[in-house]
N, C-alpha and C positions, 0 to 999 in steps of 0.2 A: 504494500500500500504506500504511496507515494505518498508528502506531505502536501496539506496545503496551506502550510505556512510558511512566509520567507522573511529575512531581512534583509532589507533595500538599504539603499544611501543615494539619494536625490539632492544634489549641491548646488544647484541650478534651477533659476526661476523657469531657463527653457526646458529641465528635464523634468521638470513636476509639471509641464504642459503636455510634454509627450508619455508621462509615466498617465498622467489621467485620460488620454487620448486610445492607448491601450485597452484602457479600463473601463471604455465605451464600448468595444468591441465585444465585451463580453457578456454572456445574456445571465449569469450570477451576481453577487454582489459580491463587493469587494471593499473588506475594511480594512482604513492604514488605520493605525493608531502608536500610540507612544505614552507610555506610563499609563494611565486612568482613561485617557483621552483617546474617542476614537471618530476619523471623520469616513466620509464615503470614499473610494479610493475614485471616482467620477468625476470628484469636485476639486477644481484647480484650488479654490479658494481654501476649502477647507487644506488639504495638503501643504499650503502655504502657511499654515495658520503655526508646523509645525517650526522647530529650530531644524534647517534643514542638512546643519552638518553634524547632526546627529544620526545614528541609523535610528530608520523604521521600520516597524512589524508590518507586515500585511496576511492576511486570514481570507483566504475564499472559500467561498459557501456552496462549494459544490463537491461530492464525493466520485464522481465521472475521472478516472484516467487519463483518459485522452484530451482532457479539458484542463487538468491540471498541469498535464504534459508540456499544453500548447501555449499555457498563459506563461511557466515558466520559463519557456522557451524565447516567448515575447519581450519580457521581462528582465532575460538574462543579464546583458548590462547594468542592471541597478541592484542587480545581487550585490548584497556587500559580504566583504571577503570578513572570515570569524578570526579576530583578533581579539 
């Protein structure tokens, strides 16, 4: 079973447009969050809201393989490396 949790790092006002741009494409939902806080992963705004040179959680709501397959796939660049 593949996760569908990851940790991202979005350091850029244009990679939290294209990280949310992704995150249209997909017919689940999709939360970033960071400590208590969680916005929709859809919403430029909300994503902005976070400190973005920190990493982020993101949780997709779908138990589908090939869905999770495709969105990490998507996503890959803003995996942040486990340090």
């Amino acid at each position: 079973m593949m996760s569908n949790e990851f940790k991202i790092k979005i350091n850029t006002i244009e990679n939290a447009k294209d990280f949310s741009n992704i995150c249209e494409k997909f017919h689940f939902d999709v939360d970033v969050y960071y400590g208590r806080y969680i916005v929709d992963g859809r919403s430029l705004l909300g994503i902005l809201s976070f400190d973005l040179m920190k990493p982020l959680n993101v949780k997709i709501h779908t138990e589908d393989e090939a869905s999770i397959k495709n969105f990490s796939k998507r996503i890959e660049r803003f995996i942040a490396d486990d340090d």
